[in-house]
BAFI-3210 file (N, C-alpha, C; in Angstrom, 3 decimals, decimal comma, padded with zeros to 6 digits):
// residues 279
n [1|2|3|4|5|6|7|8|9|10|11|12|13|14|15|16|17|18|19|20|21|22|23|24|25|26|27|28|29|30|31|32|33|34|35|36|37|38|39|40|41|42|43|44|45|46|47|48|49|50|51|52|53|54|55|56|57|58|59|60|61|62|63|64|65|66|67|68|69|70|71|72|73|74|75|76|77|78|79|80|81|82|83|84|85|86|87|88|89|90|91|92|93|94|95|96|97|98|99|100|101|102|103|104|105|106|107|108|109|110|111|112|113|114|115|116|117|118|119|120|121|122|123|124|125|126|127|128|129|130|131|132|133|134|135|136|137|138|139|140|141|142|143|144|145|146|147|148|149|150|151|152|153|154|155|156|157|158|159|160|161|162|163|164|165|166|167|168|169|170|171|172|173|174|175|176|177|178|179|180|181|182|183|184|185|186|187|188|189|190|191|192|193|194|195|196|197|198|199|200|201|202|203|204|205|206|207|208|209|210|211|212|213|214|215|216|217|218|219|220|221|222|223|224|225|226|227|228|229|230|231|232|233|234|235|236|237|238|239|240|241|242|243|244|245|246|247|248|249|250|251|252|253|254|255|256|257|258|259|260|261|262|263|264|265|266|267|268|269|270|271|272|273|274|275|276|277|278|279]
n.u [006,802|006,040|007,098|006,167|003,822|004,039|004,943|002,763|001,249|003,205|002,561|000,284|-002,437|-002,918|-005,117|-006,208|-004,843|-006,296|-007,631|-005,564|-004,328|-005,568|-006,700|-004,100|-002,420|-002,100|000,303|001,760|002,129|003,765|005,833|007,185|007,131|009,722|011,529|012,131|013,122|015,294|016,641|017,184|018,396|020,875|023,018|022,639|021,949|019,210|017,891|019,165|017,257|015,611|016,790|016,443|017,179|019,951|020,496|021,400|023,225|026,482|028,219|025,684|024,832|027,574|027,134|025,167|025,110|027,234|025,916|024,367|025,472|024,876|021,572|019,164|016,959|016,577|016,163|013,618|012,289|013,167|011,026|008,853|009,004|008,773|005,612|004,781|004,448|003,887|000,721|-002,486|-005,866|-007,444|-005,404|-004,173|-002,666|-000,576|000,093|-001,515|-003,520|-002,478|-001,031|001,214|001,542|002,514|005,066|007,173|005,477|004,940|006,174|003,460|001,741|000,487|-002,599|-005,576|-008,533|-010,908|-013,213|-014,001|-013,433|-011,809|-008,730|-006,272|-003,855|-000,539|-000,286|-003,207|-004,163|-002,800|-004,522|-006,859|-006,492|-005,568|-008,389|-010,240|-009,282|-010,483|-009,054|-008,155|-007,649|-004,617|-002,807|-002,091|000,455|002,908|005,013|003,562|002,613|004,083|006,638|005,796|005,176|008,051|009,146|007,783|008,777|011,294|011,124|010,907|012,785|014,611|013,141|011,063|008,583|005,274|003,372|-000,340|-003,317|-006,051|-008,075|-010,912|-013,312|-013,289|-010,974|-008,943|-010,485|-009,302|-006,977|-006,399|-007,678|-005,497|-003,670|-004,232|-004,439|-001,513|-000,308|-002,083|-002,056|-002,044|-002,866|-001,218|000,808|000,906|001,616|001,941|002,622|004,760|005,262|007,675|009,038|009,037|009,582|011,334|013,581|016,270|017,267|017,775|015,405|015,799|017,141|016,961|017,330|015,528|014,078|013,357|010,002|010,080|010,566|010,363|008,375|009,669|011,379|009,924|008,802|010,587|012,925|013,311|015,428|014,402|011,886|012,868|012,700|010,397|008,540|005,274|004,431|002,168|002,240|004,164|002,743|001,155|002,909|004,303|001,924|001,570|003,654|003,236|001,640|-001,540|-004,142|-004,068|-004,948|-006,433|-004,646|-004,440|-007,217|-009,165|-008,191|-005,586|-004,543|-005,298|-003,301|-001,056|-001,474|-001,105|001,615|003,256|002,845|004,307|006,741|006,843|008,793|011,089|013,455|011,843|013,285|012,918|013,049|014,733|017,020|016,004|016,404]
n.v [003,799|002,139|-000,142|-000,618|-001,854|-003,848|-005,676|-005,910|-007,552|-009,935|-010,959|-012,375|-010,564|-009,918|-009,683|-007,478|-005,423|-003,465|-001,611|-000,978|000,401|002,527|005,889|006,187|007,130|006,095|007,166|007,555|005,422|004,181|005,953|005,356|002,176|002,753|004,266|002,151|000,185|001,512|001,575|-000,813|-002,059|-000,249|000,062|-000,270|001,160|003,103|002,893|-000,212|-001,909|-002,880|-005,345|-007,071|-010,146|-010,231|-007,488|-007,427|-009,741|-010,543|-012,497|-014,195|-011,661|-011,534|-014,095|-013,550|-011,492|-012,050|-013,538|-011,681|-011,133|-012,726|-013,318|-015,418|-015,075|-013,487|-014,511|-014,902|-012,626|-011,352|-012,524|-011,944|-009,027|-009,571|-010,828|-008,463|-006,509|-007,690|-008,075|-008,406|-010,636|-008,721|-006,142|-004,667|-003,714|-004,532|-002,030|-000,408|-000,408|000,585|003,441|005,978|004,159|001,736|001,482|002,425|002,361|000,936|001,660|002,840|000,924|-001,749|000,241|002,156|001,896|003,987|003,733|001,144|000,464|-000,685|-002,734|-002,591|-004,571|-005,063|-007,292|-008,315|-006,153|-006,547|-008,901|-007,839|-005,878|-008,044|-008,998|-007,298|-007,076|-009,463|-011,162|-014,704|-014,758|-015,279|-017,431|-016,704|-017,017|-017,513|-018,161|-017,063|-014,386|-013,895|-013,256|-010,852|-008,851|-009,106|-007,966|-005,441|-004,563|-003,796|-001,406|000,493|000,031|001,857|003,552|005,195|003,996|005,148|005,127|005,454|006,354|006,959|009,657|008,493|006,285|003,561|002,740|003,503|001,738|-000,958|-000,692|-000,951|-003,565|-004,583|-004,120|-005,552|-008,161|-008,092|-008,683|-010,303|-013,540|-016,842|-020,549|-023,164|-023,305|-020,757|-018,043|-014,891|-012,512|-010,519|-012,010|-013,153|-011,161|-008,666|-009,076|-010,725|-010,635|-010,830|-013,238|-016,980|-019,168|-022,469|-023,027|-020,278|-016,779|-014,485|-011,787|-008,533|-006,614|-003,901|-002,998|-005,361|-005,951|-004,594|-006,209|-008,266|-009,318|-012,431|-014,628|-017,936|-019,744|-022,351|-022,246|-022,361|-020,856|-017,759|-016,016|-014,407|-011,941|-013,210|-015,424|-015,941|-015,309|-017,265|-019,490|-018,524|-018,431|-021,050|-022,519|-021,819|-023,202|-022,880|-022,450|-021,281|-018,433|-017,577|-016,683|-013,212|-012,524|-011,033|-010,512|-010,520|-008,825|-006,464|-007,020|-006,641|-003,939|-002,647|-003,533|-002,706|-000,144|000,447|000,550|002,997|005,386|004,231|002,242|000,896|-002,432|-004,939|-007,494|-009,858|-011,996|-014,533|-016,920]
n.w [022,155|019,856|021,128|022,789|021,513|020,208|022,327|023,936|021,294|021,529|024,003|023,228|023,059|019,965|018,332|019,616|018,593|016,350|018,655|020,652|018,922|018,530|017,066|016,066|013,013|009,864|009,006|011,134|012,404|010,335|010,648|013,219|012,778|010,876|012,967|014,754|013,492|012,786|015,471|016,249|014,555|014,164|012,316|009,773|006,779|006,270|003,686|002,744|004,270|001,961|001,035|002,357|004,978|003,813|004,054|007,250|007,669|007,044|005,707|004,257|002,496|000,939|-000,773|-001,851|-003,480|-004,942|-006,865|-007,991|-011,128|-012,703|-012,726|-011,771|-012,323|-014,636|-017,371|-017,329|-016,839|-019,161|-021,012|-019,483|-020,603|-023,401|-023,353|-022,096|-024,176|-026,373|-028,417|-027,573|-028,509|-029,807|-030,489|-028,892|-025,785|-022,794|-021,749|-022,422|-020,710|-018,529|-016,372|-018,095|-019,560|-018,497|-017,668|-015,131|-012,759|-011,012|-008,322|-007,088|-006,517|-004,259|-004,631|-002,889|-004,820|-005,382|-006,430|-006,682|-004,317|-003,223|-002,504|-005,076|-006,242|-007,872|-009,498|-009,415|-011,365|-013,581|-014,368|-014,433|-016,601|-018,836|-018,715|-019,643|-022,096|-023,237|-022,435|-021,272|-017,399|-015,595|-013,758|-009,973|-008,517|-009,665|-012,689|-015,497|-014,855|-012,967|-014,494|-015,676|-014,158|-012,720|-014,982|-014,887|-012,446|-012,913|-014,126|-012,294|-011,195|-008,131|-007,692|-005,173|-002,886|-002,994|-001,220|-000,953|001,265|000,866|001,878|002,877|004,715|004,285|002,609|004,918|006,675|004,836|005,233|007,830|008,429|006,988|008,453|010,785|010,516|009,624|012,427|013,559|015,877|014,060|012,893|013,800|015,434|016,814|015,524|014,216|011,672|012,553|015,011|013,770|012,116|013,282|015,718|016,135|013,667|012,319|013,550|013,499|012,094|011,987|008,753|007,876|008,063|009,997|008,263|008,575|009,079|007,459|004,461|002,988|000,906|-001,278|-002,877|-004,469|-007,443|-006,710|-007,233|-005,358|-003,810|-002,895|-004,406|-006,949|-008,813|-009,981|-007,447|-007,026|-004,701|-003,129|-003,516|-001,535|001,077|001,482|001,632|004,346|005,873|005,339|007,168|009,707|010,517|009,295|007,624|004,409|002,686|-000,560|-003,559|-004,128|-002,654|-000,667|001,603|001,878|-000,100|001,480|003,480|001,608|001,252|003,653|004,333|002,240|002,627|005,125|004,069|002,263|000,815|000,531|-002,396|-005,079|-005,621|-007,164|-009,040|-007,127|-005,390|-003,323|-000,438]
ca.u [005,380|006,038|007,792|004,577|002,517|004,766|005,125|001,200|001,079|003,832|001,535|-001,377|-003,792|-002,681|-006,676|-006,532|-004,094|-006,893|-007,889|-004,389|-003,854|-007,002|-006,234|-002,954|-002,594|-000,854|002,172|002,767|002,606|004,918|007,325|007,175|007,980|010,817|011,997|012,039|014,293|016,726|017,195|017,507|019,650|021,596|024,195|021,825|021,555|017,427|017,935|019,418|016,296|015,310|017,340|015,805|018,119|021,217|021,085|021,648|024,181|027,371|027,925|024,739|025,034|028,532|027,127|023,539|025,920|027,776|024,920|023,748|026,347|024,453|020,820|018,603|015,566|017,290|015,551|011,759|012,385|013,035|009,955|008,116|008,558|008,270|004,720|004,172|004,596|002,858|-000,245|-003,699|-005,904|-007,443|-004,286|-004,107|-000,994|-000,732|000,332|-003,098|-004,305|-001,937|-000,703|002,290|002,022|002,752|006,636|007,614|004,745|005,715|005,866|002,366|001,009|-001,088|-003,097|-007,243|-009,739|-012,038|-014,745|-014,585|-013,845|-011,111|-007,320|-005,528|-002,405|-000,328|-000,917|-004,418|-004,296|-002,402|-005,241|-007,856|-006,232|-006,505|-010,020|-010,901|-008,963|-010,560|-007,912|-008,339|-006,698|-003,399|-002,503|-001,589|001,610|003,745|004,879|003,696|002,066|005,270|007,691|005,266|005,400|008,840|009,618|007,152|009,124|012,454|010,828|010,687|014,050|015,318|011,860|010,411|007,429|004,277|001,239|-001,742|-004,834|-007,017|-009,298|-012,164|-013,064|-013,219|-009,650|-008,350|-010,719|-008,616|-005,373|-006,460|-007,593|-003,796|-002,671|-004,569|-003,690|-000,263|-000,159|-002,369|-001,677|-002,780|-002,495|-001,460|002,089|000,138|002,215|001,729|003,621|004,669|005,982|009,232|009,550|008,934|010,020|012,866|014,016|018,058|017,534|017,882|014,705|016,543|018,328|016,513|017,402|014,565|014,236|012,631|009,195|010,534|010,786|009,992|007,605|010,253|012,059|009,096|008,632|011,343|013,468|013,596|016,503|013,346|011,167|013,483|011,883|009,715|006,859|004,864|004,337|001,036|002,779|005,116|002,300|000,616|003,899|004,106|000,923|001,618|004,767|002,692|000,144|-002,877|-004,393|-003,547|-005,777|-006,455|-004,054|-005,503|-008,147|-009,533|-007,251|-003,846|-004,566|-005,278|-002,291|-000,345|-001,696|-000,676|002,966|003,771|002,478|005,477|008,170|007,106|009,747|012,271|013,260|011,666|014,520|012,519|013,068|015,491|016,801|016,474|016,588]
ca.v [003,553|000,953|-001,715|-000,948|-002,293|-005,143|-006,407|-006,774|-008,708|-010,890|-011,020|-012,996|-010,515|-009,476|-009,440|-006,155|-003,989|-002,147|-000,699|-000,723|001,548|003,467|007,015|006,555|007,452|005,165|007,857|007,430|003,476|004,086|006,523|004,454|001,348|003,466|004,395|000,875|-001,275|002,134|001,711|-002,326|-002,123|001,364|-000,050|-000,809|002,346|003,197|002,197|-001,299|-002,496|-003,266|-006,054|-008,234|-010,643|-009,686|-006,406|-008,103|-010,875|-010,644|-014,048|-013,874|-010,468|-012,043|-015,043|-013,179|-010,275|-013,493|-014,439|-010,796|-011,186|-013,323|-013,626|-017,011|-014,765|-012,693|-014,914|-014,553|-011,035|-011,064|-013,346|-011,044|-007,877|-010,005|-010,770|-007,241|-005,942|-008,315|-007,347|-009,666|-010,508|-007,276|-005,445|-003,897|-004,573|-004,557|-000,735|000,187|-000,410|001,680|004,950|005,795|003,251|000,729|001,795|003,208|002,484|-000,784|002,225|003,015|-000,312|-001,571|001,530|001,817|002,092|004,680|003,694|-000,271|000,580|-001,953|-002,843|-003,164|-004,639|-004,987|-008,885|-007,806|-004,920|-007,240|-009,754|-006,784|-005,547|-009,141|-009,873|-006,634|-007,115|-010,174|-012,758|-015,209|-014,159|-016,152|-017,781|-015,528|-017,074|-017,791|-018,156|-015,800|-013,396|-013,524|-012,576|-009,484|-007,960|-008,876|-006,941|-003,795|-003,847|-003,511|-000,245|001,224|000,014|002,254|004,737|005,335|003,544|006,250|004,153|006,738|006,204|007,923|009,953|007,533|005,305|002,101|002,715|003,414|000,133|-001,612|-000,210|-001,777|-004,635|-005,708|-004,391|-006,758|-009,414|-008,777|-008,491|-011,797|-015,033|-018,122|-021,569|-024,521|-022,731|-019,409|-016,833|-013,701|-012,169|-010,270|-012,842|-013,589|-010,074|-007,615|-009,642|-011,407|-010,324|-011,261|-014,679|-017,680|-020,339|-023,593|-022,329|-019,104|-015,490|-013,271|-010,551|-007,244|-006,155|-002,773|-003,238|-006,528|-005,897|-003,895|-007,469|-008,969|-010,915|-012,937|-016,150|-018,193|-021,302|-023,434|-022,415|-022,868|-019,800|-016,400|-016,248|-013,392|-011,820|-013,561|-016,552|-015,836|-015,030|-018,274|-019,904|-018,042|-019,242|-023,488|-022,652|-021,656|-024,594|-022,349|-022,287|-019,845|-018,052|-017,341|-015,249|-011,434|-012,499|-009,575|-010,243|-010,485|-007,376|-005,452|-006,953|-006,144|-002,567|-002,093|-003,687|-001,760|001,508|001,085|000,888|004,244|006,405|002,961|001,952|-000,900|-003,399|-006,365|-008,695|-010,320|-013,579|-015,263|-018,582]
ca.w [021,924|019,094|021,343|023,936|020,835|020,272|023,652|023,492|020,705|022,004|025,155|022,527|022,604|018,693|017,852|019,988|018,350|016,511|019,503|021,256|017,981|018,229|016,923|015,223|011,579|008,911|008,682|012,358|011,740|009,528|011,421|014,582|012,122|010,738|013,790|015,355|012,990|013,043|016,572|016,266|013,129|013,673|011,856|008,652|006,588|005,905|001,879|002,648|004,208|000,696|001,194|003,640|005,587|003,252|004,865|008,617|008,182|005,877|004,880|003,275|001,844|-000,275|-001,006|-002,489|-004,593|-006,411|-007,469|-008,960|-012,386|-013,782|-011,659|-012,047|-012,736|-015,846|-018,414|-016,815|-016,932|-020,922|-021,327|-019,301|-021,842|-024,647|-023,073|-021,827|-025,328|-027,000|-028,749|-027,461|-030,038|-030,212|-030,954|-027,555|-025,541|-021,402|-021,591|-022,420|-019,098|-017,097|-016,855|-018,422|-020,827|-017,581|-017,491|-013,878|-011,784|-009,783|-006,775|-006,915|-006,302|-004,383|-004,325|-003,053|-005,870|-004,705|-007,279|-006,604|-003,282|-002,796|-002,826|-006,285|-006,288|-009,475|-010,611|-009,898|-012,222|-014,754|-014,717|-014,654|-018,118|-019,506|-019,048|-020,312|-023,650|-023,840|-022,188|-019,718|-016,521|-015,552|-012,166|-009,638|-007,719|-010,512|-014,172|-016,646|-014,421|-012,061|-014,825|-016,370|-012,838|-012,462|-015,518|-014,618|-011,640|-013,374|-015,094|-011,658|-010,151|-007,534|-007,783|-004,064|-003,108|-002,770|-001,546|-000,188|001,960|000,763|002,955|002,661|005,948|003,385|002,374|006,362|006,932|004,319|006,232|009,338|007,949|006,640|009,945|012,170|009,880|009,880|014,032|014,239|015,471|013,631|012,796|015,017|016,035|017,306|015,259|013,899|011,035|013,456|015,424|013,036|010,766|014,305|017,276|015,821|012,701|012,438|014,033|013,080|012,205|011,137|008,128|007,460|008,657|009,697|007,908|008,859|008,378|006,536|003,227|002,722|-000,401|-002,800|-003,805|-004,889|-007,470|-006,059|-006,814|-004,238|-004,309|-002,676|-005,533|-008,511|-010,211|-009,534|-006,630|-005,785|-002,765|-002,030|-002,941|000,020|002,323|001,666|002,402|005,658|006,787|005,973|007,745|010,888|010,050|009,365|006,699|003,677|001,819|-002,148|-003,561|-004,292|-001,678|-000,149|003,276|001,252|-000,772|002,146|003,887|001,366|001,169|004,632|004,435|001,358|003,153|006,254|003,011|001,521|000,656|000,195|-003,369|-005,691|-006,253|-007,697|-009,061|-006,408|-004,770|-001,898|-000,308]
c.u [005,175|006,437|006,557|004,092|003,220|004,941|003,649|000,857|001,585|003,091|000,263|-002,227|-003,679|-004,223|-007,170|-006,131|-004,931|-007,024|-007,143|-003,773|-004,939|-006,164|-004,675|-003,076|-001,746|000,634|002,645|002,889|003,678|006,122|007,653|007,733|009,484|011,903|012,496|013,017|015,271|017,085|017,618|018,228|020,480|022,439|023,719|021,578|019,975|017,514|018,201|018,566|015,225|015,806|017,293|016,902|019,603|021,343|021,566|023,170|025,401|027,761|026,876|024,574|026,374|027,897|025,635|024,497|026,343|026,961|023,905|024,688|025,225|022,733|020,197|017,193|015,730|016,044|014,134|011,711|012,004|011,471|008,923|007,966|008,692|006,419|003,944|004,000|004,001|001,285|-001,566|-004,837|-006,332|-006,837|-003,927|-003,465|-001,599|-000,863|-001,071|-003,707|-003,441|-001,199|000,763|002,617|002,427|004,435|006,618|006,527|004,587|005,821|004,331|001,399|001,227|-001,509|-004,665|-007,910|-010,601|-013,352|-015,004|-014,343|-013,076|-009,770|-006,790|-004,203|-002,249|-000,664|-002,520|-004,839|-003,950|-003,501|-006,597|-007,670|-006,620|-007,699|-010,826|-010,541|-009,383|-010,188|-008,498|-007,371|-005,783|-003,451|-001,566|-000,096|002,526|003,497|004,464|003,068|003,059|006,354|006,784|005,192|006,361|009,434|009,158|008,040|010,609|012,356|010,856|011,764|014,622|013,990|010,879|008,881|006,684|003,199|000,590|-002,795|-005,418|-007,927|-010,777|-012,325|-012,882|-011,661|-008,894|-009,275|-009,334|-007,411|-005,492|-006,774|-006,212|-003,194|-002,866|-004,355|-002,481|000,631|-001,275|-002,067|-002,628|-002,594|-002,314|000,048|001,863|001,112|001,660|002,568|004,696|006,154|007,465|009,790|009,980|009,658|011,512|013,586|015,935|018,167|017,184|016,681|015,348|017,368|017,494|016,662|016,181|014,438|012,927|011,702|009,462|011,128|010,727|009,386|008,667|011,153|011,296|008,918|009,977|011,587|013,851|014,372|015,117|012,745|011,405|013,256|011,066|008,454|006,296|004,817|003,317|001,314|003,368|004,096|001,450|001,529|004,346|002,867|000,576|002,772|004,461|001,588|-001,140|-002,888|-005,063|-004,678|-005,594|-005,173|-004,891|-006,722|-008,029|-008,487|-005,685|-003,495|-004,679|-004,164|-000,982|-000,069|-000,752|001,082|003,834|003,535|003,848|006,568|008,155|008,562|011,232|012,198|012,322|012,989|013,721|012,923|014,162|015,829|016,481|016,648|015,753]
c.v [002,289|-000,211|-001,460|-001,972|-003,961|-005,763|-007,057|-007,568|-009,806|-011,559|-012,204|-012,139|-009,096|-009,006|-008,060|-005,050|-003,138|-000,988|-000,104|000,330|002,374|004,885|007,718|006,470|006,395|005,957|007,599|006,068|003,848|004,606|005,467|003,128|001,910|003,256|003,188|-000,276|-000,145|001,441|-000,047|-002,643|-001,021|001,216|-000,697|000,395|001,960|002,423|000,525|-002,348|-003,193|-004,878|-007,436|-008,304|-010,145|-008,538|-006,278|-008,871|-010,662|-011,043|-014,216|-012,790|-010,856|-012,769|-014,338|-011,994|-010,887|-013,321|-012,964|-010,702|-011,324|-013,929|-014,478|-016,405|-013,895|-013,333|-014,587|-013,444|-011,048|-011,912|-012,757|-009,436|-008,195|-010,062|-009,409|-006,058|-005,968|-008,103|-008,903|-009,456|-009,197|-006,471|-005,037|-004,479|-004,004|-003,001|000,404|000,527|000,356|002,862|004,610|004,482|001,344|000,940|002,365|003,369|001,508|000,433|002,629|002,009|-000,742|000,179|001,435|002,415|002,739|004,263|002,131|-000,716|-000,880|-001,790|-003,359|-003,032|-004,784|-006,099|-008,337|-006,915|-005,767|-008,108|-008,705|-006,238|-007,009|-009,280|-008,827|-006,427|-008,615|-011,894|-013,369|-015,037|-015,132|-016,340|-016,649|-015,388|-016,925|-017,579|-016,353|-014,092|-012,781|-012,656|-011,313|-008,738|-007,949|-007,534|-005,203|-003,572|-003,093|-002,409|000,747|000,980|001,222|004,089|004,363|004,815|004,712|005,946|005,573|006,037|007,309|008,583|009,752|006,552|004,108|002,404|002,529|001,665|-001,122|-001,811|-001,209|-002,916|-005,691|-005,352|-005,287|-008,069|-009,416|-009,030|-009,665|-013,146|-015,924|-018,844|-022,138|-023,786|-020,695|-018,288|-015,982|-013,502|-011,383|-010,784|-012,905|-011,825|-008,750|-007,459|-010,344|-011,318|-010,327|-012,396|-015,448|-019,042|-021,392|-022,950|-021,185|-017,912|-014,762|-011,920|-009,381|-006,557|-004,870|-003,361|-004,398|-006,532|-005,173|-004,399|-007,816|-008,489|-011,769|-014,130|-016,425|-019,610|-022,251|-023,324|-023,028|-021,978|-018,393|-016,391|-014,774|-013,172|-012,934|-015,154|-017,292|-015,525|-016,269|-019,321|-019,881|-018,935|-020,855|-023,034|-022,490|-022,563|-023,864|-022,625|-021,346|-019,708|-017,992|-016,371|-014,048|-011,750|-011,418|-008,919|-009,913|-009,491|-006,318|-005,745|-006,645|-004,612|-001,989|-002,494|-003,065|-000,310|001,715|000,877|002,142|005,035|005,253|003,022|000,923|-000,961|-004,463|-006,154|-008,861|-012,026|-013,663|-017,078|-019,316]
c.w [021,089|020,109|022,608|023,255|020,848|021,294|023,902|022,911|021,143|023,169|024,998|023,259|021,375|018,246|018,212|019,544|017,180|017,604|020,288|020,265|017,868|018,386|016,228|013,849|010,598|008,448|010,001|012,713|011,502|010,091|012,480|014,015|011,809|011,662|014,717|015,308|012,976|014,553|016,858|015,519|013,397|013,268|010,075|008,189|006,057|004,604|002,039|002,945|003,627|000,833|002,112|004,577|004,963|003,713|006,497|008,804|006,547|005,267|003,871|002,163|000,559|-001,047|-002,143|-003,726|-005,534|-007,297|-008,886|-010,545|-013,213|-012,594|-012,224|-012,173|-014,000|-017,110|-018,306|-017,150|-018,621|-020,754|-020,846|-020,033|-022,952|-024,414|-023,206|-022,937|-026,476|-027,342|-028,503|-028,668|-030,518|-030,477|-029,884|-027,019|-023,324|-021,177|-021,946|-022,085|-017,879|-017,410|-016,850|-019,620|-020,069|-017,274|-016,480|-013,492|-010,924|-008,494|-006,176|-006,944|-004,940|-004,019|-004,470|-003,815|-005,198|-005,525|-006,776|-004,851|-002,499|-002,861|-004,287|-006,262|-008,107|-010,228|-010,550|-011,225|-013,878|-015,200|-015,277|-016,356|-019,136|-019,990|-019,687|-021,557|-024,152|-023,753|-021,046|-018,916|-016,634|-014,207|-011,835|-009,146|-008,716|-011,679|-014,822|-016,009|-013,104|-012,541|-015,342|-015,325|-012,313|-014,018|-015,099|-013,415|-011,826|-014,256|-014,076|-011,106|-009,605|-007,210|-006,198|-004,232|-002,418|-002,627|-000,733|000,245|002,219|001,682|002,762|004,049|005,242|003,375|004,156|006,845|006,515|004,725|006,903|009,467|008,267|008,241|010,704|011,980|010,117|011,707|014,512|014,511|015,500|013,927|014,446|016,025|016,948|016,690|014,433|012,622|011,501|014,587|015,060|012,811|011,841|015,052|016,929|014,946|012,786|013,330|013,255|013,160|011,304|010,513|007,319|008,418|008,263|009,177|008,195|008,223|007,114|005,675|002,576|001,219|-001,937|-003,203|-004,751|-006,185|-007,008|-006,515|-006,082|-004,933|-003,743|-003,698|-006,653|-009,702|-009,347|-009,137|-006,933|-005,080|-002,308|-002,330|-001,969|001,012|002,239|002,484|003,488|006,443|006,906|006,885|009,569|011,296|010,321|008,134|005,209|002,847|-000,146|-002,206|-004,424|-003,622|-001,269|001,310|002,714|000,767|-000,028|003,220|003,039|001,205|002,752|004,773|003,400|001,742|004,004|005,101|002,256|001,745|000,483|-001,694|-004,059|-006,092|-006,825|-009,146|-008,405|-006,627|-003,209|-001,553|-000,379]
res [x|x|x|x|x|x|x|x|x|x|x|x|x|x|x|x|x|x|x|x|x|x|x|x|x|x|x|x|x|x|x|x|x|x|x|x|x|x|x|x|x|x|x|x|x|x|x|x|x|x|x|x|x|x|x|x|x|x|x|x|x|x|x|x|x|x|x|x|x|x|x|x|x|x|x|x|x|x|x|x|x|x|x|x|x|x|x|x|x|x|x|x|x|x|x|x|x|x|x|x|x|x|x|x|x|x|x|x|x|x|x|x|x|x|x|x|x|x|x|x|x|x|x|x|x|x|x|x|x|x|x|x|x|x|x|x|x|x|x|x|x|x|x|x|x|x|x|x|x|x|x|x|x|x|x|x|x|x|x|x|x|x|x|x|x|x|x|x|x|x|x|x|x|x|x|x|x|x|x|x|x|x|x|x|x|x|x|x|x|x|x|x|x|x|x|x|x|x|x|x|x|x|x|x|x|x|x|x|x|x|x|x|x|x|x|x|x|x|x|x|x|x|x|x|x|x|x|x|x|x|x|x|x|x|x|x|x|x|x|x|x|x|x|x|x|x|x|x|x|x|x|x|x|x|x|x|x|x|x|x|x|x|x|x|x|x|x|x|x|x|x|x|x|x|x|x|x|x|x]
***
């Protein structure tokens, strides 16, 4: 049923797979995802999918383990729970604003706000605590708002992601939203996300291995050797879309937040690993 849907998109007419999905639920998304990269990977156990491309190609997989001793995002990390600890001027510290104190909830992000009736991811949430103690928010791709969400995520390492859609039509909107986004093609090169992460995932563009929609989101925040330092996701989905020559949106824009809602929904029940590398 999944490689029906996929053959459609591949087809260009991606704009349809609402309706080519009319009546399926976001768990049978999700199984049908599941089910999809087993049978294209069956030699990839479910957990490793965490892993992007390093869980595909073995060369890569050595060459990315080296590199965990001593990782090139280690320091951000500290600098991010010196931050996250840190008292703003009001005395009030990040942990204020989330449950648990903010320790071990990097799996429950993004998750839909039934009162504001929207997607909140976690830099969102981080900037949201800010401005209500007072601070001015921080940029969203990088820097200081990269390493305080790489640390929260290192509070949840290896803790199953548990996103929910709520039984609200706004929230299932929001679903379908990120889905049709991530099954559209843009830009000047007509692809999809889709396109690379679905249809081709373990090939080779220039010198990058595709890696597989599943699980994609429970690296993130991520050093990348192009960057030199720690993106976000919606840094990486801006990047995606110059790479297809369209043109990328804000990050925590309303489309990114609900595409990330929906690409963090087909990783439930995977670990968080972030903070990672890649290339």
């Amino acid at each position: 049923m999944l490689k029906a849907k996929i053959i459609l998109v591949a087809m260009g007419v991606a704009l349809l797979a609402p309706q080519v999905l009319a009546g399926a639920t976001p768990e049978e998304d999700r199984k049908e995802t599941v089910e999809y990269f087993k049978q294209m990977f069956p030699e990839v156990p479910l957990k490793d999918f965490v892993n992007g491309q390093y869980a595909l190609n073995e060369d890569r997989r050595a060459q990315w383990q080296s590199l965990q001793d001593f990782p090139p995002y280690e320091f951000a990390v500290a600098e991010g729970k010196e931050m996250f600890e840190a008292p703003f001027a009001n005395g009030k510290t990040y942990g204020s604003c989330f449950e648990n104190g903010g320790i071990g909830v990097r799996q429950n992000y993004p998750y839909f706000d039934e009162g504001t009736k929207q997607v909140i991811t976690l830099e969102l949430a981080i900037n949201q605590c800010r401005e209500a103690n007072g601070e001015k928010p921080l940029k969203y791709k990088k820097g200081d708002i990269a390493s305080i969400s790489a640390y929260m995520a290192t509070t949840s390492e290896g803790e199953a992601f548990d996103i929910k859609v709520p039984d609200d039509p706004k929230a299932l909107a929001a679903y379908e939203d990120g889905k049709q986004f991530y099954y559209s093609r843009r830009g000047q090169l007509n692809f999809s996300c889709a396109s690379c992460h679905v249809q081709n995932p373990g090939k080779w563009i220039r010198a990058d291995l595709l890696s597989p929609t599943l699980g994609q989101p429970s690296s993130f925040p991520v050093h990348r050797s192009k960057w030199g330092e720690l993106g976000t996701l919606h840094r990486r989905f801006a990047g995606c879309n110059k790479n297809v020559r369209a043109e990328p949106l804000p990050a925590q824009s309303e489309e990114y937040r609900n595409l990330e809602y929906f690409l963090t929904y087909m990783s439930n029940g995977l670990p968080v690993v972030g903070p990672s590398t890649r290339p």
